[in-house]
N, C-alpha and C positions, 0 to 999 in steps of 0.2 A: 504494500500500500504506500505509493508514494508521498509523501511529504505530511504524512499521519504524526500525529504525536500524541501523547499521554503527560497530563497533568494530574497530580498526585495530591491532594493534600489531605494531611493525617498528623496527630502532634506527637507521634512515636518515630525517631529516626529511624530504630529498627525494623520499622512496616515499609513507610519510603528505600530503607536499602535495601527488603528481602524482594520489593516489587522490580525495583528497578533491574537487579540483577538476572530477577524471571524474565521481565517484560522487553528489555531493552534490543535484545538480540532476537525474540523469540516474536515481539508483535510491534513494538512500533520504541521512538526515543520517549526518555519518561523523565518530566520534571517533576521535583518533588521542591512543595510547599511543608511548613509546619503551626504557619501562623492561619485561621480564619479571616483577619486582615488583610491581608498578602494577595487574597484570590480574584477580590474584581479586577485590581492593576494586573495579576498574571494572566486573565483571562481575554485583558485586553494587547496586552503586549504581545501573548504567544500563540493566542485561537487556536487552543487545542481543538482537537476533534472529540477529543474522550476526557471526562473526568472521571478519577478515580474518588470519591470523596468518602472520607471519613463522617459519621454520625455522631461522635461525642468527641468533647475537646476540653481540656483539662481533669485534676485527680477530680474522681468521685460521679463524671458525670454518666448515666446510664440510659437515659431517656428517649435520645436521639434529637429531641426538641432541637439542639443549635441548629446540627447537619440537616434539618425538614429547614430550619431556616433559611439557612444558605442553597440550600436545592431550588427553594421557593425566587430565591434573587436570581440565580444563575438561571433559573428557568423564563425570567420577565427578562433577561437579555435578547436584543435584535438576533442576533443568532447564537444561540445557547450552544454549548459542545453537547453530547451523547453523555449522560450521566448513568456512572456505576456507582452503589452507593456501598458501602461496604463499614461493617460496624462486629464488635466479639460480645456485645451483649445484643445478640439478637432476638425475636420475637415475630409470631406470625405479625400481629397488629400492626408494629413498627416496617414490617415488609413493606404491609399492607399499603398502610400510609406514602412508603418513601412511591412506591409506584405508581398509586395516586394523582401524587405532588411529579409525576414525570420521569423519576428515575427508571432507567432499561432496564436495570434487575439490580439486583440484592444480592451482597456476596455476604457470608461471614467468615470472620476472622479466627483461627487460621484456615487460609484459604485453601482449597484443596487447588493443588499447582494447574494441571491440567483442564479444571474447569476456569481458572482464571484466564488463563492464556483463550480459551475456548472463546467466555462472555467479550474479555477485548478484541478479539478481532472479529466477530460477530457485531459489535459496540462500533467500529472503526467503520465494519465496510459500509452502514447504514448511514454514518457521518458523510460516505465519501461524495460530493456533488457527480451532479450526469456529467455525463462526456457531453462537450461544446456541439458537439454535431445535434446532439438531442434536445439541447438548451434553444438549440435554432430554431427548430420545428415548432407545428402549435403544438403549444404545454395541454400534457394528458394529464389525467383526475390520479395523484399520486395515489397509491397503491398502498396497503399496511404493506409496513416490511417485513420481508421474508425470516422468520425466527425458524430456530432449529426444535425437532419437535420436543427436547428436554427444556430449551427454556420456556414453549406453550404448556406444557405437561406442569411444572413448578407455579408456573401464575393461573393454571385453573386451580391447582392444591392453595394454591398462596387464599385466590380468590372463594374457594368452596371454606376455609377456613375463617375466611374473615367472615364471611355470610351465616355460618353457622357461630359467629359468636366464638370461635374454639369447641365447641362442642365435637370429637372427635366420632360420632356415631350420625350426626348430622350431616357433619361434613361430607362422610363415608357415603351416607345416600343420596347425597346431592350429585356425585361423582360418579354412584353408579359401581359401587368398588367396596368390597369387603371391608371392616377394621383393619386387619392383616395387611390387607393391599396398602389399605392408604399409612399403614403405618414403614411398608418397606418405602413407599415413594415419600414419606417426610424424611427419613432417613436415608435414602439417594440427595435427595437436593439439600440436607445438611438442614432442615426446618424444625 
């Protein structure tokens, strides 16, 4: 993906260096922020294509309330990057919400390596604008993007859960899917 990049921001150096090391070589260059302050001047300077964005920012916070804040700003930009939101005190709700508020999907911390690499450049190629030749033509009615059927599969689970309140047996016939079932696909997508 040519001239793709990855902005980062998380107040743990340690999340910014394990990503950048995965991501760097593997899906696109990755800037790493540690400040909330720091992101609309980054966003403006560098027009990533992809955020990676943390959900809680300083000791003690678990909520996700800042990171839905900041999703919420970066989403009222002229042209927003592709938001992945990415948090270690996860929660179907908090999913719920961050997908809501716009973000592409929901990772949690630690990340399983392979599905990260997966969601960003999945995240990237829906960033990437058409080719100039298409741009020329008359504009056709844009199309939902094409998702892979693990990340539709995770946001009908995300979404039958929010709907049933958490209710795990609710959830389960909203879906169409045994307890069992739906207990192995919350445990595939890390929920």
């Amino acid at each position: 993906m040519p001239d793709a990049s990855i902005l980062l921001l998380d107040d743990d150096p340690d999340v910014g260096l394990a990503a950048q090391l995965l991501l760097q070589r593997r899906v696109a260059p990755v800037t790493c922020l540690r400040r909330p302050a720091e992101l609309a001047a980054a966003i403006t300077a560098l027009r990533p294509q992809l955020l990676l964005l943390d959900l809680n920012f300083g000791p003690g916070r678990t909520d996700g309330a800042q990171g839905l804040r900041l999703l919420g700003d970066v989403q009222a930009l002229p042209r927003p990057p592709v938001v992945v939101v990415m948090t270690a005190y996860a929660d179907i709700d908090l999913a719920v919400q961050a997908l809501r508020a716009g973000a592409w999907d929901f990772i949690t911390k630690p990340w399983d390596n392979v599905r990260l690499v997966a969601t960003c450049r999945e995240a990237l190629q829906r960033a990437q604008p058409e080719a100039p030749d298409a741009a020329a033509s008359t504009p056709a009615p844009v199309p939902e993007p094409v998702r892979s059927l693990a990340v539709q599969e995770r946001a009908a689970v995300l979404a039958a859960m929010a709907q049933a309140e958490g209710n795990l047996s609710a959830a389960a016939r909203l879906l169409g899917l045994s307890r069992a079932a739906l207990y192995r696909r919350l445990d595939k997508h890390g929920l």
